[in-house]
C-alpha positions as CSV (number, residue, x, y, z in Angstrom):
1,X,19.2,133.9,85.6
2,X,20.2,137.4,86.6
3,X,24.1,137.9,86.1
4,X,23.8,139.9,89.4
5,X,23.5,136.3,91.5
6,X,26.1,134.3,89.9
7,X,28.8,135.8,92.2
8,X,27.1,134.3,95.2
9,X,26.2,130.6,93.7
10,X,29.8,130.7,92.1
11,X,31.1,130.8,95.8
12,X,29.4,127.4,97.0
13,X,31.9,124.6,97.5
14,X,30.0,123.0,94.5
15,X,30.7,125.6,92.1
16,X,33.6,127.5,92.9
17,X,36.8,125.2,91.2
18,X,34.5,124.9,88.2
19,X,36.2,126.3,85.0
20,X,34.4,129.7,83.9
21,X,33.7,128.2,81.0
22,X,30.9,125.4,82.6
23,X,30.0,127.7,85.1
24,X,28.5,130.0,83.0
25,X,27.1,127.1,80.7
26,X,25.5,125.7,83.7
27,X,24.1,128.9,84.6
28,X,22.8,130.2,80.7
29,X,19.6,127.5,81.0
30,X,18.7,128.0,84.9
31,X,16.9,130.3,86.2
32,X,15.5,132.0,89.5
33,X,12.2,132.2,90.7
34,X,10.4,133.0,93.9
35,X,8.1,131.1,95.8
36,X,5.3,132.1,98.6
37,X,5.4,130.2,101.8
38,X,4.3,126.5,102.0
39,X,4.5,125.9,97.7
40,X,5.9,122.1,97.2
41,X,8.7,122.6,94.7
42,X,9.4,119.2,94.3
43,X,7.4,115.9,95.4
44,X,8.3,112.9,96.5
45,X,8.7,109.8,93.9
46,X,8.8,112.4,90.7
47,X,11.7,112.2,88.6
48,X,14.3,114.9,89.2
49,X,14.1,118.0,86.7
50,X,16.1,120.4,88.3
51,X,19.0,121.1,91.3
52,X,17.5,123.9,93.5
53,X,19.6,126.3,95.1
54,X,18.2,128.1,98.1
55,X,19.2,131.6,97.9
56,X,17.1,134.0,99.8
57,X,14.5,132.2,102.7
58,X,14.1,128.6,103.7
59,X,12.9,125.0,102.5
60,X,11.5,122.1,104.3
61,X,12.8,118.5,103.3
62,X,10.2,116.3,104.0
63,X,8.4,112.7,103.9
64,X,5.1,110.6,104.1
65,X,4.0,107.4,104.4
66,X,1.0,105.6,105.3
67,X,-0.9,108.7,105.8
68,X,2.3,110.2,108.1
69,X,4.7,112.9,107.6
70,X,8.3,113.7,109.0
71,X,10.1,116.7,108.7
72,X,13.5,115.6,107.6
73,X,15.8,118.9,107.1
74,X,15.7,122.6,106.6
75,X,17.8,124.3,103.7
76,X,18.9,127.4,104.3
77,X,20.7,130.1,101.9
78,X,22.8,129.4,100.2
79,X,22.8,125.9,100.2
80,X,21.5,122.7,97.1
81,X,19.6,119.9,97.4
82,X,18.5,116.5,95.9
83,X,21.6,116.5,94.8
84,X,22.1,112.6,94.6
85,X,18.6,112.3,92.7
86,X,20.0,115.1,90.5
87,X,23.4,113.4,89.7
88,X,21.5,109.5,89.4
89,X,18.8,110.7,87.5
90,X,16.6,109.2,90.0
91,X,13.3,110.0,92.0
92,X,12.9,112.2,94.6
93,X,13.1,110.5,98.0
94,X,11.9,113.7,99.6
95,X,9.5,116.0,99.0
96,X,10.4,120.2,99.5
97,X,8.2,123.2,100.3
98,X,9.1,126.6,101.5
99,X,8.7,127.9,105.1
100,X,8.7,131.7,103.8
101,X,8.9,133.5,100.8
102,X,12.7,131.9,98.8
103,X,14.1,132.2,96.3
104,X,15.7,129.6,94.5
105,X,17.8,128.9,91.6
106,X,16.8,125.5,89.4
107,X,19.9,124.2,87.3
108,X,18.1,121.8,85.1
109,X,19.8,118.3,86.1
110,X,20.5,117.4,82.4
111,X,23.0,119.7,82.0
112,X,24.7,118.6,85.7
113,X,25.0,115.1,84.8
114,X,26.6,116.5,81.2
115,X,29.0,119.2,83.0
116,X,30.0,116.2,85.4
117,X,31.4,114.0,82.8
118,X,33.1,117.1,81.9
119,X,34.3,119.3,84.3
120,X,36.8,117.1,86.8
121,X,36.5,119.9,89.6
122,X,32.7,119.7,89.3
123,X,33.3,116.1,89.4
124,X,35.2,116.3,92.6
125,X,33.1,119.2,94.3
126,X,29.8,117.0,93.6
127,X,32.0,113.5,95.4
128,X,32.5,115.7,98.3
129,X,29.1,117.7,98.9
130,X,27.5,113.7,98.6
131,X,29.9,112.3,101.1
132,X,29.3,115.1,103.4
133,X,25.5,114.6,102.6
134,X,25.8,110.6,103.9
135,X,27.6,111.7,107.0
136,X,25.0,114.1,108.0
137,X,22.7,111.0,107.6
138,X,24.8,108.7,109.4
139,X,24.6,111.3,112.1
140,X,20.7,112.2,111.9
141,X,20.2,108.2,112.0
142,X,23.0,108.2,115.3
143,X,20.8,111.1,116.9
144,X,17.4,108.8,116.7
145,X,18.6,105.7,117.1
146,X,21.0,106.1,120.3
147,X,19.5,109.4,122.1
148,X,16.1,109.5,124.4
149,X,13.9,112.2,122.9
150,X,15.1,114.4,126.0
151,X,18.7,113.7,125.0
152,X,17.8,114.8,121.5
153,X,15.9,118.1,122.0
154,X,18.6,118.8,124.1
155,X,21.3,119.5,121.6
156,X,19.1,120.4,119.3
157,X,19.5,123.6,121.7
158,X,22.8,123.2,122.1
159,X,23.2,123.7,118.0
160,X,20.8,126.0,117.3
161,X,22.8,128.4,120.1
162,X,25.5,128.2,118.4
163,X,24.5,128.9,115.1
164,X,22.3,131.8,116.5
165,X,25.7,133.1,118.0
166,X,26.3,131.2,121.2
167,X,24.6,133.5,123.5
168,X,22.3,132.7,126.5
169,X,19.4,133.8,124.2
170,X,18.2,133.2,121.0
171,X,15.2,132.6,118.7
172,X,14.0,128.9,117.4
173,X,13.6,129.3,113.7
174,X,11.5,126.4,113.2
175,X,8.4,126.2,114.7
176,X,7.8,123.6,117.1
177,X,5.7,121.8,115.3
178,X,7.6,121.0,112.7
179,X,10.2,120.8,115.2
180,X,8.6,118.1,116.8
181,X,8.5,116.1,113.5
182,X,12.2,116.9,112.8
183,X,13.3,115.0,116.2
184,X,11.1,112.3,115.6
185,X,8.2,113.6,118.7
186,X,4.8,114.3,119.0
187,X,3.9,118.4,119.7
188,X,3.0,117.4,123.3
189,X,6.4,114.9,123.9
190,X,8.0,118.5,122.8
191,X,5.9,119.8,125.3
192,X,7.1,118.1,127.8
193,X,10.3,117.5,126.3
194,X,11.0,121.3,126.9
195,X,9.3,121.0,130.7
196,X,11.9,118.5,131.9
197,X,14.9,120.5,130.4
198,X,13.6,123.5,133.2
199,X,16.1,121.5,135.5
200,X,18.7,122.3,133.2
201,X,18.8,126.1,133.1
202,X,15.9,126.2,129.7
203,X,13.3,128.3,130.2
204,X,10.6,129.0,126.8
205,X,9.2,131.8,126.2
206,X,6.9,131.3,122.6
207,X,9.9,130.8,119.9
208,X,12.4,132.8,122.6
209,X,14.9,130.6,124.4
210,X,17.1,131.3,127.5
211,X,20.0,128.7,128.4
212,X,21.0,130.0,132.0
213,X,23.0,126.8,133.0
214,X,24.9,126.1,130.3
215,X,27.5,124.1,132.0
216,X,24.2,121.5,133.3
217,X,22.8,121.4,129.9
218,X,26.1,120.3,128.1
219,X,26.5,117.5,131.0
220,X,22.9,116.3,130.5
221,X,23.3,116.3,126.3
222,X,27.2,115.2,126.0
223,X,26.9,116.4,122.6
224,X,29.9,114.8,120.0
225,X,31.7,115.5,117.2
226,X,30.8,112.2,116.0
227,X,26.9,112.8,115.9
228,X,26.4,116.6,116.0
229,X,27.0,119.6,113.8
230,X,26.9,123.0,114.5
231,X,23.7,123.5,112.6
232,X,20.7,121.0,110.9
């Protein structure tokens, strides 16, 4: 891998207490490669190779079943995953693909599992990145289990605005398709979804969204610490 990106993966919680020493071991066997839009990188049920880290673009976590498909998370830079599967040396329980052009750094998981038997600050970053990983679960499952579909796509909005900037306007970056999926709704539920938030203060333009009320909005979602985070 280029020396001229180590700077920037060096800085991710994961990496940066690491001694120099297994950082740049970790780094001498990965490499970084770039993808076109829609490529699976990893599928579903195969054993886990390599830790991807997205760098430049975006990645869709997703899953099937019984001839369905969910969208379960977007990556963005710079950020891991299938982490867990890397560390356990376990199967993929999602499948990834890119939503644009990425790049993305794979750190072969062999050498992970090695440097976390020796590296105690590796140790330690990888303990924290996994219990922030379950809580972001434990949310996700909060969001479907306890919220009507309204209630959902509602702060969806309300996160997405804020990590667009917080202004009345902003662009959705997902399409709504696969937005759909993500909150657990068919395309026309979304629809509709976005229809009945009108009330509210939202008004759609294509992938352009204006919050006017912000104030309503907020009432009607009650969005909480204990199930939302700033982004998804």
């Amino acid at each position: 891998m280029p020396e001229s990106h180590r700077p920037d993966i060096r800085k991710l919680d994961l990496f940066s207490e690491m001694s120099d020493e297994n950082f740049q071991s970790l780094m001498h066997a990965s490499y970084l490669q770039t993808f076109p839009p829609q490529i699976e990188l990893i599928t579903e049920g195969d054993a886990s190779d390599f830790l991807h880290v997205v760098v430049d673009g975006s990645v869709e976590l997703f899953a099937r079943w019984n001839n369905r498909e969910t969208s379960v998370a977007i990556v963005r830079p710079i950020s891991t995953f299938i982490l867990a599967a890397t560390l356990r040396n376990a199967p993929n329980l999602m499948s990834a693909r890119t939503l644009e052009k990425s790049r993305v750094v794979l750190i072969p998981s062999e050498d992970v599992r090695r440097i976390f038997d020796a590296d105690n600050n590796f140790a330690r970053a990888i303990v924290s990145e996994l219990a922030s990983g379950y809580r972001a679960s434990i949310k996700k499952t909060k969001d479907l289990k306890l919220r009507t579909s309204l209630e959902r796509l509602a702060n969806y909005l309300l996160r997405q605005q804020i990590r667009e900037g917080g202004g009345p306007e902003f662009e959705l970056q997902t399409e709504k398709k696969r937005l759909a999926s993500y909150l657990n709704m068919t395309p026309e539920n979304l629809s509709r979804a976005f229809k009945s938030l009108k009330p509210y203060g939202v008004e759609v333009n294509g992938s352009k969204i204006t919050i006017s009320n912000q104030p309503d909005l907020v009432k009607f979602a009650r969005p909480s610490p204990l199930i939302d985070d700033k982004t998804v």
